[in-house]
C-alpha positions as CSV (number, residue, x, y, z in Angstrom):
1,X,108.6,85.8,75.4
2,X,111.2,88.2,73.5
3,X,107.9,90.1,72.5
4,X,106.6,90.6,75.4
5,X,110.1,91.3,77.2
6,X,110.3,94.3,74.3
7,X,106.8,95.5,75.3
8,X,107.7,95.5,79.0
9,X,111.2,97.3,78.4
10,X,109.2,100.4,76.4
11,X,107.2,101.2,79.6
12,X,110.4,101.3,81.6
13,X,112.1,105.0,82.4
14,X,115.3,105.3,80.4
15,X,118.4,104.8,82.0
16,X,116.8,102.7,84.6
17,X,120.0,101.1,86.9
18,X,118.6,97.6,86.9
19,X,119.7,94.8,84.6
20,X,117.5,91.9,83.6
21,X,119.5,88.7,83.0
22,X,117.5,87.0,80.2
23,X,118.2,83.7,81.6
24,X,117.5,84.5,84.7
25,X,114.3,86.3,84.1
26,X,113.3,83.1,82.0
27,X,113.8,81.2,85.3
28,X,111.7,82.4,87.3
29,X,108.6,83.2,85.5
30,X,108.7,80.3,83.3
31,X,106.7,78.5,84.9
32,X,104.1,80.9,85.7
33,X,104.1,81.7,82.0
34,X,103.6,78.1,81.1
35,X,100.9,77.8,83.0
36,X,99.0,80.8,81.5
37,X,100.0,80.4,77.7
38,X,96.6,79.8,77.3
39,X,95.5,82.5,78.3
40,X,94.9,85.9,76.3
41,X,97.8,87.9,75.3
42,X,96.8,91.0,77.0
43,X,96.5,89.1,80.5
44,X,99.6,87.4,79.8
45,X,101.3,90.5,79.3
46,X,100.0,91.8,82.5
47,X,101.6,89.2,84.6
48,X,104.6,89.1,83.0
49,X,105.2,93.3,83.7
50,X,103.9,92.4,87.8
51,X,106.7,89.6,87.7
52,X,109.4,91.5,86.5
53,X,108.7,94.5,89.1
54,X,109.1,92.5,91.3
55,X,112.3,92.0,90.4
56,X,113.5,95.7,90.7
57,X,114.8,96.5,93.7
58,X,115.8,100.1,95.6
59,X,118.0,101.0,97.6
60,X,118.8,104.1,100.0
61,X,121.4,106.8,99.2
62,X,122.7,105.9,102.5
63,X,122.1,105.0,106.1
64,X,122.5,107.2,109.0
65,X,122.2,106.0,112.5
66,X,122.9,109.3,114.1
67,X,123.4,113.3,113.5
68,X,127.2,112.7,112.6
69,X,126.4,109.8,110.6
70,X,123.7,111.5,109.0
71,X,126.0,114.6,107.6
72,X,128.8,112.7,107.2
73,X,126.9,110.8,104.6
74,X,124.5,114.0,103.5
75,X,128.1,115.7,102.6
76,X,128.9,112.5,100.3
77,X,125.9,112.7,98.1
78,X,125.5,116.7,98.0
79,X,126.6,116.7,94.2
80,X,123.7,114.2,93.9
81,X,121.4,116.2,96.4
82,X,122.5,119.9,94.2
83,X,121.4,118.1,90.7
84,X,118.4,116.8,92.0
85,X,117.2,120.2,93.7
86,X,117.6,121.6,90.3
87,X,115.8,119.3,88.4
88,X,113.1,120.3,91.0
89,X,113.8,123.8,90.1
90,X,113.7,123.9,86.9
91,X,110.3,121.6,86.9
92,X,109.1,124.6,88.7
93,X,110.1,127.3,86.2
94,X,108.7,125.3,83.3
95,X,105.7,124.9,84.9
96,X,104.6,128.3,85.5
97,X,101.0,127.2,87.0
98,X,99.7,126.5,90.3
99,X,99.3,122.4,89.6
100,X,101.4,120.7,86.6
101,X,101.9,116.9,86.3
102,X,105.0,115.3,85.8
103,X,106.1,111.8,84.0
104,X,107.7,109.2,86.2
105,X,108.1,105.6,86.8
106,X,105.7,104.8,89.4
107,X,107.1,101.7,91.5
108,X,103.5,100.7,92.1
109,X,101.5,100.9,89.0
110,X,105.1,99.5,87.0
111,X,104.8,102.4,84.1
112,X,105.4,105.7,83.5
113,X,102.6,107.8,85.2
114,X,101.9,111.5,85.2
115,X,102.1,112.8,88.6
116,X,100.4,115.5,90.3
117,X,102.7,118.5,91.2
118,X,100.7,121.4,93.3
119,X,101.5,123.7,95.9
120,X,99.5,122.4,98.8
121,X,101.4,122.0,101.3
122,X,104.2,124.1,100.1
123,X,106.2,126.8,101.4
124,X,106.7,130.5,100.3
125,X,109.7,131.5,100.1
126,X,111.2,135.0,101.4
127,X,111.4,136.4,98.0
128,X,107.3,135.4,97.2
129,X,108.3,132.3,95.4
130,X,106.4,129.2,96.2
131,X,108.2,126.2,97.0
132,X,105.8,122.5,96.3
133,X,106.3,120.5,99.4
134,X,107.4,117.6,97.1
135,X,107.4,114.7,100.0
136,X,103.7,115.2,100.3
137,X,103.1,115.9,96.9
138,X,104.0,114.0,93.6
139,X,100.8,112.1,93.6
140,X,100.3,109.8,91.1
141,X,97.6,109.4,89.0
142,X,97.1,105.5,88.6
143,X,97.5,104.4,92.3
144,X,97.1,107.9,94.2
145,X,99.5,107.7,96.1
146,X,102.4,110.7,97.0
147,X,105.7,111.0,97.1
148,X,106.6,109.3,100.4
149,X,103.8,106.7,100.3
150,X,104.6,105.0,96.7
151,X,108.4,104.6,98.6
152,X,107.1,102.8,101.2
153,X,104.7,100.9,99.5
154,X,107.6,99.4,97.3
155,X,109.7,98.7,100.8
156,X,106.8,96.4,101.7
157,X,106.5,94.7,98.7
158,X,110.6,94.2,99.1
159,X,110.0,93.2,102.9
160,X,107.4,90.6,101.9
161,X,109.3,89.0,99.0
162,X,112.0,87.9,101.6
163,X,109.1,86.2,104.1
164,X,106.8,83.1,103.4
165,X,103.1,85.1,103.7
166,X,104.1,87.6,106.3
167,X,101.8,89.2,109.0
168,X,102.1,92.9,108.2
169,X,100.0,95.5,110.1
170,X,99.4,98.9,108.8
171,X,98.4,102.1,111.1
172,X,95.9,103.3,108.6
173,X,92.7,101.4,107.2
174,X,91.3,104.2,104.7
175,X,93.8,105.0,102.6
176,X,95.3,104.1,98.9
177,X,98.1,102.5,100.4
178,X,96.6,100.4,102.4
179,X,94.4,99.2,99.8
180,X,98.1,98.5,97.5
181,X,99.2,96.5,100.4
182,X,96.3,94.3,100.8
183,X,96.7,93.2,96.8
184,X,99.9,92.0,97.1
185,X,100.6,88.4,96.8
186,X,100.7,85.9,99.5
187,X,100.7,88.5,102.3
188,X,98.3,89.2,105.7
189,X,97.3,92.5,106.1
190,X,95.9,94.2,108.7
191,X,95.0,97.8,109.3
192,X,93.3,100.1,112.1
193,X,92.2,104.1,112.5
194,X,92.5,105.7,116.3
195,X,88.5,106.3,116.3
196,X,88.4,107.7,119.5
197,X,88.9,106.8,123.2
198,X,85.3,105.7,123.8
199,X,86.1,102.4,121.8
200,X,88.0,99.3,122.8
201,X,91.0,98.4,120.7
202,X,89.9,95.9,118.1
203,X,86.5,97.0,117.7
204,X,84.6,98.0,114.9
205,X,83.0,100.6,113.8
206,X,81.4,100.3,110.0
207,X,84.2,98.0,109.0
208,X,87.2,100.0,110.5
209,X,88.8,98.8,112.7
210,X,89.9,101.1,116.0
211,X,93.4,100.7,117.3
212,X,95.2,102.7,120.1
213,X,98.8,102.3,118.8
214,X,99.6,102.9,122.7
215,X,97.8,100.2,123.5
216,X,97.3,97.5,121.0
217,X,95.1,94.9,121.1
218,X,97.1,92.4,119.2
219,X,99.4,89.7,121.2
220,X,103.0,89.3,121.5
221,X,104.6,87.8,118.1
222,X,101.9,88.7,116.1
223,X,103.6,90.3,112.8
224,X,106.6,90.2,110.8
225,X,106.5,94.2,109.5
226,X,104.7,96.9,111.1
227,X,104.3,100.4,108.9
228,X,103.7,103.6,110.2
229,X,103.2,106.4,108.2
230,X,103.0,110.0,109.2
231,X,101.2,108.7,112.8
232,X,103.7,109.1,115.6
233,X,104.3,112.8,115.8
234,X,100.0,112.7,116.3
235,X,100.4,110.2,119.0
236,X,101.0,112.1,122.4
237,X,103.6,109.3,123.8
238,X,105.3,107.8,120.5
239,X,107.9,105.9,122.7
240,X,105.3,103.9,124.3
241,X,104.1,103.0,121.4
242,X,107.0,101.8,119.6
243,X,107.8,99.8,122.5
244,X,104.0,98.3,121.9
245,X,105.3,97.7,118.5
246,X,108.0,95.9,119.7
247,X,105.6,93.8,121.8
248,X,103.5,92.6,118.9
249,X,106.3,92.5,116.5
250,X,108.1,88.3,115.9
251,X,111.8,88.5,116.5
252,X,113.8,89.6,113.2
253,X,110.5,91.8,112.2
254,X,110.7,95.5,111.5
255,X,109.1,98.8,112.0
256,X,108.5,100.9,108.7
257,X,108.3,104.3,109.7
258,X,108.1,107.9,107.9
259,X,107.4,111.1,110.2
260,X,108.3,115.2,110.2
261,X,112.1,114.5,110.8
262,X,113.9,118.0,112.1
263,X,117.6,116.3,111.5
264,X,119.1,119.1,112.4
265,X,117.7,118.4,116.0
266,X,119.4,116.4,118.4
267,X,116.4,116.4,120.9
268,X,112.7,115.9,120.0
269,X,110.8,119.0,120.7
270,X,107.8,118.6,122.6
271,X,104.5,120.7,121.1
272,X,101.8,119.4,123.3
273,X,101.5,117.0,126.2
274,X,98.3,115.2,127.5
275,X,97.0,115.7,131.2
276,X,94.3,113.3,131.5
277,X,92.0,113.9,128.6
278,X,92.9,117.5,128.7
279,X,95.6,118.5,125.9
280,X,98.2,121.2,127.1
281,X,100.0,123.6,124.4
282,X,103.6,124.2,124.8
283,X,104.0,125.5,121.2
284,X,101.1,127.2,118.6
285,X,98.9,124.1,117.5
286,X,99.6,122.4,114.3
287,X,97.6,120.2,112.8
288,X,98.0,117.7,109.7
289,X,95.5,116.3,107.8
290,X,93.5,113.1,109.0
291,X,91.5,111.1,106.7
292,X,88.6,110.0,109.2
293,X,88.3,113.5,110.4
294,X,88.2,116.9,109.0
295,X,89.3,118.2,112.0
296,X,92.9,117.0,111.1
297,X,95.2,115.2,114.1
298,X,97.4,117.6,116.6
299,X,101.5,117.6,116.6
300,X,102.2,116.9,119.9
301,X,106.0,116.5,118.7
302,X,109.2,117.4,116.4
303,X,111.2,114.7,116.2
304,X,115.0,114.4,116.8
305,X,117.5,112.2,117.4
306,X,117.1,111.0,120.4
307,X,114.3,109.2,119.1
308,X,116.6,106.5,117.6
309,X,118.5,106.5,121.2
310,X,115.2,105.5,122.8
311,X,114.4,102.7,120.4
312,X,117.8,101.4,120.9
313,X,117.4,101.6,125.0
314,X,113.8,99.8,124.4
315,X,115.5,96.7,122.2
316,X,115.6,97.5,118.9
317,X,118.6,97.1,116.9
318,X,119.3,98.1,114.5
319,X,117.4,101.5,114.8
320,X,118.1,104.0,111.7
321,X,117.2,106.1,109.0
322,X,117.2,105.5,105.3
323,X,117.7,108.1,102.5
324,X,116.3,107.8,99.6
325,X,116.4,110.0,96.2
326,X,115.5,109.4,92.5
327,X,114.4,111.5,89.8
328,X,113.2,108.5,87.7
329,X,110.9,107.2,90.1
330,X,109.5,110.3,91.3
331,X,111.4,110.4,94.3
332,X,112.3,114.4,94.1
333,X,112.9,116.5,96.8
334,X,116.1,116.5,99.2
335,X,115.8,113.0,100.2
336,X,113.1,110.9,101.3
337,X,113.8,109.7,104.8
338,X,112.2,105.9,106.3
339,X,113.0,104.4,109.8
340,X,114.0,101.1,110.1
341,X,113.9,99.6,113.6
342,X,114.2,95.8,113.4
343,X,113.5,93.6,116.7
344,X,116.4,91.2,116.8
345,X,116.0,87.7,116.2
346,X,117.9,87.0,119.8
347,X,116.0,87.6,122.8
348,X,117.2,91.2,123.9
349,X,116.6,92.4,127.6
350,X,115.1,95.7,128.3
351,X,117.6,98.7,129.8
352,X,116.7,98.8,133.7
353,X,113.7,101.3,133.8
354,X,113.1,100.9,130.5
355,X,110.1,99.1,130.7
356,X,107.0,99.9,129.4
357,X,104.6,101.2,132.3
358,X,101.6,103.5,133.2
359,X,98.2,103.9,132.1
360,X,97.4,104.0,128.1
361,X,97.3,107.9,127.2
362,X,94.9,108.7,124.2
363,X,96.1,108.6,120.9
364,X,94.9,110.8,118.1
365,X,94.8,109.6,114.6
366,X,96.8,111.0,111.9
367,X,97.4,112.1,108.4
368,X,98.6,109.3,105.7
């Protein structure tokens, strides 16, 4: 047991804020370890590094619930914020090339990975510079997946420690987090593409599932977690379907939700609207990648604020954003955000008018 404790701490990132009571480590995998003694070292080892990250746990920066919350809390970690956007600097400087990897701990694959640093994505700056968009980027080489998906993949994995086998339902089907999810133990995943409005919600099409997150298919109190990422600002009425979400979520489940946040917005801009099955441009087109088409899924909106007013006024509570930031885990950048809206455990009544209504618009897919 020491041994193998020793092996696992040499894969951990130095000055890693978690600490791992021996006798309580010796707890709670004892007798998994027991039971497998017999088996070869190298498995042994394996299950022993899976149960301990398990054990590590993250947490946000802070928690913002509005605009004044959200700079309130923005101006108490902007020491943090300045040495982390030099560290990103600097990686940039050292790294004269177009791609470069660097080494993090990779909450997913538990060990120090390279990860995949480019400039896709990126921005050029006024003075020619290039800037790597580092939410999208950061890409790790063992489980694939970027920057903001390897956070959310560990918030699952927290989320379904604290259930008995929870329901969880993904928005995605073909992608590497999805496939991360579905591994975990004792957990029921499901997952869906928007395939196009000629299908019915639920069916299949070579194995993928099609799912208009407008209009899902699933029945009331069907999940405890639903995650979302990068979908609603592709889908041309996102309230309606986070009031879907709410539908098919059990009381005291949770939306997971990451999307193009403009935070210094109070009001969601609008980009494109849907007139029957005709779209209509209010801003230049912009498209984001899409990983069941290559013709990438239309922005039909910027999102501010007053998203989190609506999810309120539809039930859920609480309805925030999370902050996340940490150079050891790859999380560079100026701050990961992830949306939390939780469906209370109480029965909540919907604001008069509030109701869902209408006919089910179309929904594009989006990128992951």
């Amino acid at each position: 047991m020491k041994k193998a404790l020793q092996q696992i701490a040499g894969r951990l990132p130095f000055g890693l804020s978690v600490v791992l009571n021996r006798a309580v480590l010796r707890l709670r995998l004892r007798d998994r370890f027991s039971l497998a003694k017999r088996r070869p070292a190298r498995v042994r080892l394996e299950e022993l590094r899976h149960s301990v990250a398990r054990l590590l746990r993250i947490d946000p920066d802070f928690v913002a619930s509005d605009r004044r919350e959200f700079i309130d809390a923005s101006a108490r970690s902007h020491s943090r914020s300045q040495e982390l956007a030099q560290r990103c600097s600097e990686a940039v400087r050292t790294h004269a090339s177009d791609a470069f990897y660097l080494r993090r701990f990779c909450l997913c694959c538990n060990e120090m990975m390279p990860m995949l640093v480019d400039h896709q994505y990126g921005r050029v700056e006024e003075d020619g510079s290039r800037t790597p968009n580092w939410r999208e980027r950061l890409v790790c080489s063992g489980c694939g997946m970027n920057n903001r998906q390897r956070l959310v993949a560990k918030l699952v994995q927290q989320f379904a420690a604290l259930h008995e086998r929870p329901r969880i339902y993904l928005m995605e089907q073909v992608t590497p987090i999805f496939e991360w999810v579905r591994k975990l133990d004792a957990v029921e995943v499901h997952g869906s593409e928007y395939l196009g409005h000629e299908y019915q919600g639920g069916e299949r099409i070579k194995g993928v599932r099609h799912e208009d997150v407008m209009n899902l298919s699933y029945p009331d109190d069907s999940f405890e977690l639903i995650v979302s990422n990068d979908v609603l600002e592709h889908v041309p009425d996102p309230v309606r379907a986070l009031r879907e979400c709410y539908r098919v979520l059990k009381r005291g489940g949770a939306v997971l939700a990451t999307f193009p946040f403009h935070a210094g917005n109070d009001t969601t801009k609008v980009r494109a609207t849907l007139v029957g099955d005709r779209v209509e441009h209010l801003l230049p087109a912009q498209y984001h990648g899409n990983p069941v088409s290559s013709d990438g899924s239309l922005v039909f909106q910027d999102f501010g604020w007053d998203l989190l007013d609506a999810m309120r006024e539809a039930g859920f509570a609480p309805a925030h954003c999370e902050c996340y930031a940490s150079d050891e885990f790859g999380h560079l950048g100026t701050g990961l955000l992830v949306f939390r809206f939780c469906k209370p455990a109480q029965r909540v009544s919907f604001t008069a008018g509030n109701e869902p209504s209408g006919p089910s618009a179309r929904a594009t897919s989006a990128k992951r």
